[in-house]
C-alpha positions, 0 to 999 in steps of 0.5 A, spaced: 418 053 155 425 050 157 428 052 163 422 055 166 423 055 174 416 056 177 416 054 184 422 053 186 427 056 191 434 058 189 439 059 194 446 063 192 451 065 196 456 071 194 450 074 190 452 082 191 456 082 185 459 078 179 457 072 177 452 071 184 449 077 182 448 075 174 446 068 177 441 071 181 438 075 176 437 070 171 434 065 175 429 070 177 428 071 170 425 064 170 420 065 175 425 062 181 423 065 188 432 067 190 434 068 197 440 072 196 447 071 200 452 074 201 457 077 208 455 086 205 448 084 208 447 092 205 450 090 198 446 084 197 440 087 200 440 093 193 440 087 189 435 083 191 430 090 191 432 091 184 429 084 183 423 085 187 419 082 191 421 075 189 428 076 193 430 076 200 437 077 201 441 074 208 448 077 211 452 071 211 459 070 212 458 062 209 467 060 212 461 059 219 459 052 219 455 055 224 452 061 220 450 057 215 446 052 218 442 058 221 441 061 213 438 055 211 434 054 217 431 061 215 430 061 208 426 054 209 422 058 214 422 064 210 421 062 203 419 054 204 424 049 201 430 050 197 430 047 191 437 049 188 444 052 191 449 056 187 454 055 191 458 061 188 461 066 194 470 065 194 476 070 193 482 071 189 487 075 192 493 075 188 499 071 193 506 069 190 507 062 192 513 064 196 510 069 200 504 066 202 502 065 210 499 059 214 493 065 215 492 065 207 492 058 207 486 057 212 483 064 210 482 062 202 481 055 204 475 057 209 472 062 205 472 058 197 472 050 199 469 049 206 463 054 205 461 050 199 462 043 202 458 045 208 453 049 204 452 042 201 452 038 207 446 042 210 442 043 204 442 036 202 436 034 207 432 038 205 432 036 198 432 029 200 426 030 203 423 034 198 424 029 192 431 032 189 434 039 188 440 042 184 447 043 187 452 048 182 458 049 185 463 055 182 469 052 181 475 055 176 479 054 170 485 055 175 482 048 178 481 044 172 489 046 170 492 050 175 492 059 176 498 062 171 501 066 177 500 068 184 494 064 185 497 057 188 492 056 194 486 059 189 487 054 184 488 049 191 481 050 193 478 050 186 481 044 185 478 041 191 471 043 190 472 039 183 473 033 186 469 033 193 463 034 188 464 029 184 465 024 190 458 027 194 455 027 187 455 019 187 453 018 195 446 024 193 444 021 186 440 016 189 436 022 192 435 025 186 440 031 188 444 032 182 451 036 183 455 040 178 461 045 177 461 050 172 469 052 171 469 060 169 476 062 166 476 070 164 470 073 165 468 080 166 468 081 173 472 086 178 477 080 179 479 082 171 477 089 170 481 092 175 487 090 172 491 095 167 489 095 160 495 092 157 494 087 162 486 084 159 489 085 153 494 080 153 489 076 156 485 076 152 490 075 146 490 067 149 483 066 148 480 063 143 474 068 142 479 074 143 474 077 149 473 076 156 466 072 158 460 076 161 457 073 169 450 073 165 454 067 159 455 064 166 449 065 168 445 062 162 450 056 164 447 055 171 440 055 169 440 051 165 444 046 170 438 048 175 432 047 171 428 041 170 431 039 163 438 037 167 436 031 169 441 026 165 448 030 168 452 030 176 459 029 178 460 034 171 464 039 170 463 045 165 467 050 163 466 057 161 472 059 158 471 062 150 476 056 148 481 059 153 482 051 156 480 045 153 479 039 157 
């Protein structure tokens, strides 16, 4: 069978909820062992029993390049290498460019950006000195061609991660680490699903599909990009928008 992940460990940050949560599942689902992150150590901890005893679930808060050294020292002690990163933990407050503070800039840029890159930078001796390893770094649309309203430095951060995994792609590809991005554009998440109704109507109205996306259509991306049969792709950037942004 394809895309099967016996014996491998994945390790996903934001994983209470959304698309971390999906992605969780759906490698599970595959027969990956996953180590569960995310800083609401009691939320992750119910999704990670909901698996069963292929999880464990670690309190983390990933803006800590201290933090994050730990958590991988831990989940190769727990669960004994680290074969995959889904690097999906961020936030997206809604910031009107005009009234947004030097506070917001570092908050976001620490919490989206620097914990994705850090995460790379302390997983990537580990893979090397396996053999090799997947990384998938969450960006978005709003990285690829810029957010429609109130999300300035979002789509700064998402931006970034786009261009810093292409550039540790091509240093990482000779230890047979392979870096991807998956760019999501509207997908059912809280981000979407709290807004009014007519709000998602008109969204959805600009797609192409004429709906929003699901985690688990994202998830199936991400396995993909973790398994075995991804051995040809790095440096690339997916996108999951139902035709919503073509690039």
């Amino acid at each position: 069978m394809m895309f099967q992940l016996d014996n491998k460990v994945a390790l996903i940050t934001g994983a209470a909820q959304g698309m971390g949560r999906a992605a969780a599942r759906a490698l599970a689902a595959q027969g990956a062992r996953v180590a569960l992150v995310d800083i609401n150590v009691e939320k992750v901890a119910l999704v990670a029993d909901a698996i069963g005893p292929q999880a464990r679930a670690y309190g983390t808060d990933v803006s800590d390049v201290g933090q994050i050294h730990q958590l991988v020292e831990d989940v190769v002690k727990d669960m004994g290498r680290i074969d995959v990163l889904v690097n999906n933990a961020g936030i997206c407050p809604r910031l009107p460019f005009i009234d947004s503070t030097e506070a917001n800039w570092d908050t976001l840029l620490n919490v989206n950006a620097k914990s994705q890159y850090f995460m790379m930078q302390a997983v990537c001796p580990v893979m090397k000195a396996q053999g090799g390893g997947r990384i998938i770094n969450m960006a978005s649309t709003s990285g690829r061609v810029g957010a429609f309203a109130n999300a300035s430095i979002y789509s700064g951060t998402k931006g970034a991660i786009v261009m810093f995994s292409k550039s540790v792609a091509r240093e990482v590809a000779a230890d047979n680490i392979l870096i991807n991005c998956v760019a999501p554009g509207c997908i059912a998440t809280d981000m979407i699903t709290d807004l009014p109704a007519e709000k998602r109507e008109a969204l959805c109205e600009q797609i192409p599909l004429k709906r929003l996306g699901t985690p688990e259509e994202v998830a199936a991306l991400v396995v993909f990009l973790a398994s075995d049969e991804c051995s040809y792709c790095t440096g690339a950037t997916f996108d999951v928008t139902g035709g919503w942004v073509m690039v």
